[in-house]
Every structure is written in structure tokens, then in C-alpha cells.
Backbone as CSV, one residue per row, in Angstrom:
resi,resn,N_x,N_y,N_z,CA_x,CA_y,CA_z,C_x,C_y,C_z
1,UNK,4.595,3.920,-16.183,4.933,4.035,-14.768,4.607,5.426,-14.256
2,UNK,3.909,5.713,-12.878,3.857,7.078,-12.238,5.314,7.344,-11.820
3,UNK,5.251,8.626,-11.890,6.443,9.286,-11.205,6.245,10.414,-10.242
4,UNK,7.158,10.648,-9.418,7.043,11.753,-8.783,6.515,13.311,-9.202
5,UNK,5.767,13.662,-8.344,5.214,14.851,-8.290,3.737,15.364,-9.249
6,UNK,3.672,14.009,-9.966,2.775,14.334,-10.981,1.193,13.363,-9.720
7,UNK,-0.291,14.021,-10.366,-0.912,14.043,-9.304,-1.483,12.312,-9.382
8,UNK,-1.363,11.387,-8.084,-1.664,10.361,-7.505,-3.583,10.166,-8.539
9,UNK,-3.066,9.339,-9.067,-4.726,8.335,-9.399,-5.251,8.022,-8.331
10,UNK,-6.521,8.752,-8.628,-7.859,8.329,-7.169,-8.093,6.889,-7.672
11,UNK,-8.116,6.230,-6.510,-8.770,5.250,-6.444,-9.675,5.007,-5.158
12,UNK,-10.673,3.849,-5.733,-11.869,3.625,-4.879,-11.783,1.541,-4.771
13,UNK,-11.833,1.489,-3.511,-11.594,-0.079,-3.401,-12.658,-0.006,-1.961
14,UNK,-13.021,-1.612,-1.569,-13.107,-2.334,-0.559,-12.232,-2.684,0.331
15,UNK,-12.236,-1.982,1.864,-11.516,-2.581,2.321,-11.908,-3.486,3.418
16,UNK,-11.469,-4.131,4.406,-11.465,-5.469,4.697,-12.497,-5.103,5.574
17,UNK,-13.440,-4.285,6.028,-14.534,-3.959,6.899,-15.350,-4.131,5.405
18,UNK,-15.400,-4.252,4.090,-15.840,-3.986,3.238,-16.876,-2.827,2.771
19,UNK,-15.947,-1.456,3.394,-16.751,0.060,3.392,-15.486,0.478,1.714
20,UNK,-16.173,1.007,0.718,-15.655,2.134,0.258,-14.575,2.819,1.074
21,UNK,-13.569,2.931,-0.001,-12.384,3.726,0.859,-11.754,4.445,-0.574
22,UNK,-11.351,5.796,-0.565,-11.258,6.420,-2.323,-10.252,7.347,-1.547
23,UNK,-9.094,7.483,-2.237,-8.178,8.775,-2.072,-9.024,9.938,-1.711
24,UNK,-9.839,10.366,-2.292,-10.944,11.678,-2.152,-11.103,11.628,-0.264
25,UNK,-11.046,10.629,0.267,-11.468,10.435,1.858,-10.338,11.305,2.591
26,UNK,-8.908,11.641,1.927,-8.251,12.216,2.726,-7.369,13.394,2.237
27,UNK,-8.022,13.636,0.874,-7.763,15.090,0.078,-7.770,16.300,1.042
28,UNK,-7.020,17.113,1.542,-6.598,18.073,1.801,-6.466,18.138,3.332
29,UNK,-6.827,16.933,3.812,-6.443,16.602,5.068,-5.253,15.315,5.838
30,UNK,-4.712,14.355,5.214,-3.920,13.297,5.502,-3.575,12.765,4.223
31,UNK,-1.455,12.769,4.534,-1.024,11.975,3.673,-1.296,10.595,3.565
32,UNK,-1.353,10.188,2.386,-1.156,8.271,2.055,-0.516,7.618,1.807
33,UNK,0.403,6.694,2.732,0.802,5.615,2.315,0.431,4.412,1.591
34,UNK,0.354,4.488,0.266,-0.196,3.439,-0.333,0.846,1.979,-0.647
35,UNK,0.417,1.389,-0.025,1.525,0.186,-0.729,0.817,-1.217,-1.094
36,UNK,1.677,-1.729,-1.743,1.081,-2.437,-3.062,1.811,-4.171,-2.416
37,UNK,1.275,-4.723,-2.457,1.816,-6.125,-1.501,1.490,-7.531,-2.712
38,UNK,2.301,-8.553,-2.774,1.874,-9.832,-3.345,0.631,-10.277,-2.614
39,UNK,0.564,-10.827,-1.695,-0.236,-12.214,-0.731,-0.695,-11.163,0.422
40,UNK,-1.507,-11.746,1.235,-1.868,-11.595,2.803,-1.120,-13.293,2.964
41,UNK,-0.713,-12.738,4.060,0.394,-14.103,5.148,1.191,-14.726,4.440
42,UNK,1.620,-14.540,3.452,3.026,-14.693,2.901,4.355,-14.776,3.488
43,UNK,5.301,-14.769,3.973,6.405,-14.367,4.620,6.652,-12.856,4.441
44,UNK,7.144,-12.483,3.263,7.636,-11.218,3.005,6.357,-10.062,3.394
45,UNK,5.043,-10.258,2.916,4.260,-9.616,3.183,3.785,-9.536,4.700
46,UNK,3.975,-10.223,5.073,3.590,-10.205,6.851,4.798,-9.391,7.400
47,UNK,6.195,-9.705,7.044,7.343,-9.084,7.568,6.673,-7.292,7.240
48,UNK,6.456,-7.080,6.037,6.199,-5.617,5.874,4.817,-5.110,6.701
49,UNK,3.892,-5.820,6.294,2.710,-5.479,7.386,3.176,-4.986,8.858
50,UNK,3.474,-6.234,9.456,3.614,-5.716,10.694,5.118,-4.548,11.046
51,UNK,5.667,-4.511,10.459,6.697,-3.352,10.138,5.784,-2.202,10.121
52,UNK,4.581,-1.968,9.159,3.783,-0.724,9.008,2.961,-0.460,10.366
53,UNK,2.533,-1.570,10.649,1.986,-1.503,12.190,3.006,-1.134,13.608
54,UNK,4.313,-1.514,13.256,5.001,-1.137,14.274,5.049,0.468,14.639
55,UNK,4.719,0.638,13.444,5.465,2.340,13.117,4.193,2.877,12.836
56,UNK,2.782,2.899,13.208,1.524,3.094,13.241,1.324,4.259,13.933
57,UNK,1.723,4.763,14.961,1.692,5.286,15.864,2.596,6.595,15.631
58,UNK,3.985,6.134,14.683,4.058,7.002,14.081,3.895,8.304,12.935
59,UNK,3.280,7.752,12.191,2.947,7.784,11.145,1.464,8.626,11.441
60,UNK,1.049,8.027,12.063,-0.686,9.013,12.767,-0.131,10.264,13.083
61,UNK,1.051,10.334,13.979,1.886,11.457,14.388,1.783,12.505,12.979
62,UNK,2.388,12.206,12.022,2.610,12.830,11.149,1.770,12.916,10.076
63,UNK,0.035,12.557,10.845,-1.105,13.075,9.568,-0.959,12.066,8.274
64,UNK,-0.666,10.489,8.242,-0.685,10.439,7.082,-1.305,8.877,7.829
65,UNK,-2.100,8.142,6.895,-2.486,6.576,7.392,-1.800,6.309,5.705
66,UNK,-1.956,4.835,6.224,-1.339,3.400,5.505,-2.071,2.639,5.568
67,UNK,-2.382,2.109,4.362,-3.017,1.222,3.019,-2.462,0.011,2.366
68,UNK,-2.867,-0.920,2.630,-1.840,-1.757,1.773,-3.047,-2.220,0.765
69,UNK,-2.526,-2.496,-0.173,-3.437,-3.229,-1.398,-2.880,-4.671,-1.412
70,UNK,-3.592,-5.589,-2.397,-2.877,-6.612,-2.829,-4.680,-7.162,-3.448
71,UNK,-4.618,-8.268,-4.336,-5.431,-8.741,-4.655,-6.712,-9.629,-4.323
72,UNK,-6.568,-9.957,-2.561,-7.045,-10.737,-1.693,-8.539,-9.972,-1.650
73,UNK,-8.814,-11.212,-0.954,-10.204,-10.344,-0.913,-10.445,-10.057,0.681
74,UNK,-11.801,-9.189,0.916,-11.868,-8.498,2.204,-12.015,-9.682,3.110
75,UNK,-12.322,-10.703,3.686,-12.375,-11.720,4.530,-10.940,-12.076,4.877
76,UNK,-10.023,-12.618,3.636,-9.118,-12.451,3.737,-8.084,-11.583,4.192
77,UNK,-8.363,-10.318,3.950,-7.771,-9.530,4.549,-8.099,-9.135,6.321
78,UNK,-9.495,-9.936,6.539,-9.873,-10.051,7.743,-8.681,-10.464,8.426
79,UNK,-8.715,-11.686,8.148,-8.046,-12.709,8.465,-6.580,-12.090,9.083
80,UNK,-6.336,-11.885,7.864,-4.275,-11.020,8.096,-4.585,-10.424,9.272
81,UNK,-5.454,-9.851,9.598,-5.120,-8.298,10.312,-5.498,-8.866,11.596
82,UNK,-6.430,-10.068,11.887,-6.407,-10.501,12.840,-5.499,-11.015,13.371
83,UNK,-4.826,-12.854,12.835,-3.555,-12.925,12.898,-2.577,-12.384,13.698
84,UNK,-2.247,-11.170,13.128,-1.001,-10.325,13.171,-1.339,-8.923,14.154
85,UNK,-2.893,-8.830,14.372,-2.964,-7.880,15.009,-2.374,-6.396,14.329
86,UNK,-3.134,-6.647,13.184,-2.049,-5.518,12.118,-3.066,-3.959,12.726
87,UNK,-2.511,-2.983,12.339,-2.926,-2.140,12.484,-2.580,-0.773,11.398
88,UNK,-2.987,-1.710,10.154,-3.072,-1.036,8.551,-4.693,-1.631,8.234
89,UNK,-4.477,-0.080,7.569,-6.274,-0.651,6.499,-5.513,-1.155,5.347
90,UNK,-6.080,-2.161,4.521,-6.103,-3.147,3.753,-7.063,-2.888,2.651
91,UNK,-6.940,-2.614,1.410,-7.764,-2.886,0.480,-7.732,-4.228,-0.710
92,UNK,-8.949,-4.898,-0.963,-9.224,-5.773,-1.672,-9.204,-5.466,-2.849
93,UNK,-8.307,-5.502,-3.790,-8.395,-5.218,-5.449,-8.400,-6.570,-6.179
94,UNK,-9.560,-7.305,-5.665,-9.680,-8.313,-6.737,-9.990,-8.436,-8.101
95,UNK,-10.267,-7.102,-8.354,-10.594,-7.227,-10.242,-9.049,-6.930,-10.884
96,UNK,-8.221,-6.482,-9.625,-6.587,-5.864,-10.204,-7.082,-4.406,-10.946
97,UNK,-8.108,-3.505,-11.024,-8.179,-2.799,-11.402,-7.266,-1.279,-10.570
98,UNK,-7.265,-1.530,-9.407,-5.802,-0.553,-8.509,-4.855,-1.069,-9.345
99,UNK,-4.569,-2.016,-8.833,-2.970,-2.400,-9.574,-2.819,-1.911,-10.574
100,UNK,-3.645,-1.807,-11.772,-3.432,-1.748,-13.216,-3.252,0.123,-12.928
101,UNK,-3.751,0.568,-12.312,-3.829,2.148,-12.030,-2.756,2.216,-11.866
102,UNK,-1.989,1.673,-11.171,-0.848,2.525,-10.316,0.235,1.033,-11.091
103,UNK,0.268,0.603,-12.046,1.140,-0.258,-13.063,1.323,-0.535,-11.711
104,UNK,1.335,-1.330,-10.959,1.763,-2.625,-10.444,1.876,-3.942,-10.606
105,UNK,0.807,-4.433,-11.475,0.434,-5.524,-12.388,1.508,-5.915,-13.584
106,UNK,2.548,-6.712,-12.992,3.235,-6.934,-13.948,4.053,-8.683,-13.981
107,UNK,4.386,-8.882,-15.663,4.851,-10.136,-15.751,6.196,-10.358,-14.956
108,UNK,6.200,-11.541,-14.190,7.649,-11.824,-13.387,7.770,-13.344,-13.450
109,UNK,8.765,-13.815,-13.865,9.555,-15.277,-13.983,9.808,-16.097,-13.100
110,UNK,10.027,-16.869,-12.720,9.985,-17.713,-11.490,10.382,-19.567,-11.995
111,UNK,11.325,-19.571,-11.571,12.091,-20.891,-11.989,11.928,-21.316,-13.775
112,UNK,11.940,-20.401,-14.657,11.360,-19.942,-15.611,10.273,-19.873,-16.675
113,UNK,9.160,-20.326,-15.260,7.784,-20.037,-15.451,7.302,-18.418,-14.981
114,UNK,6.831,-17.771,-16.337,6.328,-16.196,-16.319,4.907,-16.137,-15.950
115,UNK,4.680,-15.971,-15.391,2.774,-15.483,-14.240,2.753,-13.792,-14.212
116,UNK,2.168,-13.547,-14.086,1.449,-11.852,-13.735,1.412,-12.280,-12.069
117,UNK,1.753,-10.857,-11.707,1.948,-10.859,-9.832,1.704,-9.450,-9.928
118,UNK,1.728,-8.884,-8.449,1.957,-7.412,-7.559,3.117,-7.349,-8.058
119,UNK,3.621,-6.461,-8.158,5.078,-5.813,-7.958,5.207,-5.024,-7.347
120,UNK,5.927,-5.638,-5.823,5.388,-4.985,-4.711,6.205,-2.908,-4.607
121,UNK,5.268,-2.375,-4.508,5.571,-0.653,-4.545,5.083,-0.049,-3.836
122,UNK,5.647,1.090,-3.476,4.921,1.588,-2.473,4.862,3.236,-3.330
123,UNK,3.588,3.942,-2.751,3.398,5.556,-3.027,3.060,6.212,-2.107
124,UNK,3.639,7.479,-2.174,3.751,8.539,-1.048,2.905,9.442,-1.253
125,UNK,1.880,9.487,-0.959,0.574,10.809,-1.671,0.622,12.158,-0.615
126,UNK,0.607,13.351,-1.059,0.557,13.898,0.048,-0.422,14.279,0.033
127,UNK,-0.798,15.260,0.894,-2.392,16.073,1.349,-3.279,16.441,0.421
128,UNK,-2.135,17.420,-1.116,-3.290,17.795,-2.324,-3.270,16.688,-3.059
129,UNK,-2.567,15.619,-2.988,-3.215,14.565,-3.552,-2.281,14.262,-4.965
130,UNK,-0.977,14.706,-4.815,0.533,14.545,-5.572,1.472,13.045,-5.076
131,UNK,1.915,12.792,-5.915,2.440,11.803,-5.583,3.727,12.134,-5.394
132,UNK,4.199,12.251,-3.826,5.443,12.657,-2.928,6.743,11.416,-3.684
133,UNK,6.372,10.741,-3.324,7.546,9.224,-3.926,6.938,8.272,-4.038
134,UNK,7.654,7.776,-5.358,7.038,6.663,-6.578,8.312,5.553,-6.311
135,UNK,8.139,4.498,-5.333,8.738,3.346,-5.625,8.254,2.080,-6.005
136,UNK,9.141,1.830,-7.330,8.531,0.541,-7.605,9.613,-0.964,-7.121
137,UNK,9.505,-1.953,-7.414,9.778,-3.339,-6.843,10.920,-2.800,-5.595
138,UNK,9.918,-2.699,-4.288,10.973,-2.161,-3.199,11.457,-3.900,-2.259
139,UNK,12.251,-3.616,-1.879,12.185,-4.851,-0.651,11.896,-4.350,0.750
140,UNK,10.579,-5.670,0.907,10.102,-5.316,2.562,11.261,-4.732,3.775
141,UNK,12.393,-5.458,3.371,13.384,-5.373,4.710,13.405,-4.009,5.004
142,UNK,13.544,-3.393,6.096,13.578,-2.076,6.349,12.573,-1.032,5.396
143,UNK,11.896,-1.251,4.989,11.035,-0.528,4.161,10.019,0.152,4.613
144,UNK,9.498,-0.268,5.869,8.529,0.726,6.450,9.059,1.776,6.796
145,UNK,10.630,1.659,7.740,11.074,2.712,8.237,11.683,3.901,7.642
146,UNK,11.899,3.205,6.268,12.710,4.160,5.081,10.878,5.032,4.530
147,UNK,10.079,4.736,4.882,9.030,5.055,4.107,8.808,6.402,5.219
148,UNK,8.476,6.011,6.449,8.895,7.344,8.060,9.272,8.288,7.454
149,UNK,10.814,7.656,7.494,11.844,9.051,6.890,11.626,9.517,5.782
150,UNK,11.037,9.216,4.853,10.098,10.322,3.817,9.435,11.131,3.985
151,UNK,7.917,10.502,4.848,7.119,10.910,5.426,7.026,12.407,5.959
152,UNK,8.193,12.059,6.934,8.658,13.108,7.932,9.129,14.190,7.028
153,UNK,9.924,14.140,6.131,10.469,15.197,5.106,10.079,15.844,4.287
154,UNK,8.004,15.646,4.463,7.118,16.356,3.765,6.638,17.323,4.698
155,UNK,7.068,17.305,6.141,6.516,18.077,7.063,6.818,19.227,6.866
């Protein structure tokens, strides 16, 4: 598992415009919200999406954009952002090779059938490219706004 303060794994993904997008894009200039999602249009995942989009405006305020990952691919992620009118970049990690970076990729049970899923997390990167806060299996509910008030406390 990552932990706080120790320095954020670059990563390089597709995102749903299907351009290259790599931590290196906002090294010494904008924090990252990286967060780590099950599905595009899921329930829970749409609740958090558009939560990150609500608070979009904030968050620009304070120099940092938001990322969501999940395993979908870029069309798909078209799709979400149309939908919902989201206003997060989206990356496609269909090989799960992010996930596996940032241990998100993990076994979870379910009526007690065990599958590999997201485990949905979120990371706080700041400007040199440290990882501000390391949460793992968070719940969407209020979670964008608790993510703000971090944000803000790197200022």
C-alpha cells in the first residue's frame, strides 16, 4: 500500500479524448486529485463523479484538477461524461496496470463469490509530485467535499 508523503507513482494512461495524460503533465505546477472508481454509470460512481464536477470550479480555484481512473475504456468514458455532463478527466486503465501501481486492484467477496474489482481510493498528489493523502476503500457519500477540505490545507 502507498502512504503518505512518500513520492506519488507517475503514471501514463489514455484518457477519454484518448491523448496521453502522465503525472509529469502537472509536476511543479498543479495538484492531483487522483481517484480510483469501480464502473462508469454505476450508481455509486456517478454519485461521486458528479460530486467532483460539482466542486470543479473549486478545485481549479486551488491549482489542482481531478482524474478519475477505473478500468473502462475511453469511449466509454465518453459516454459517462456526456451523460452526466461531468466535468472530470477520466482515464482508461484497461490493462489495470494504474490500478496495480497505486494497489487498487484487489480481491473483494460478494454474496460469497470473490472477483478482483477497483477498490475505490482516492490520492492527493501535490505540486512536487508527493503523495499529500493516501485513502484507500473511501465511500463516495460526501467524499468529494472531504477531498476540498484537504486540498485547501495544502495551500
Amino acid at each position: 500500500m502507498l502512504a503518505n508523503q512518500q513520492e506519488a507513482p507517475n503514471f501514463r494512461s489514455f484518457n477519454q479524448q484518448n491523448q496521453i495524460v502522465s503525472l509529469s503533465d502537472y509536476s511543479g505546477d498543479k495538484n492531483v486529485v487522483l481517484y480510483f472508481y469501480p464502473k462508469d454509470d454505476t450508481p455509486g460512481c456517478t454519485i461521486e463523479a458528479n460530486d467532483f464536477t460539482a466542486l470543479a470550479d473549486e478545485f481549479a480555484k486551488l491549482n489542482t484538477v481531478v482524474i478519475g481512473v477505473s478500468k473502462d475504456s475511453c469511449q466509454s468514458h465518453v459516454d459517462f461524461i456526456n451523460k452526466y455532463g461531468l466535468k472530470v478527466e477520466l482515464l482508461a486503465d484497461e490493462s489495470g496496470e494504474l490500478c496495480e501501481l497505486y494497489d487498487v486492484w484487489r480481491e473483494k467477496e460478494k454474496d460469497g463469490v470473490k472477483k478482483m474489482a477497483i477498490l475505490r481510493s482516492t490520492f492527493i498528489i501535490d505540486k512536487n509530485g508527493n503523495l499529500a493523502d493516501v485513502e484507500y476503500g473511501v465511500n463516495h457519500e460526501g467524499h468529494a467535499a472531504a477531498v476540498l477540505e484537504k486540498v485547501k490545507a495544502l495551500q
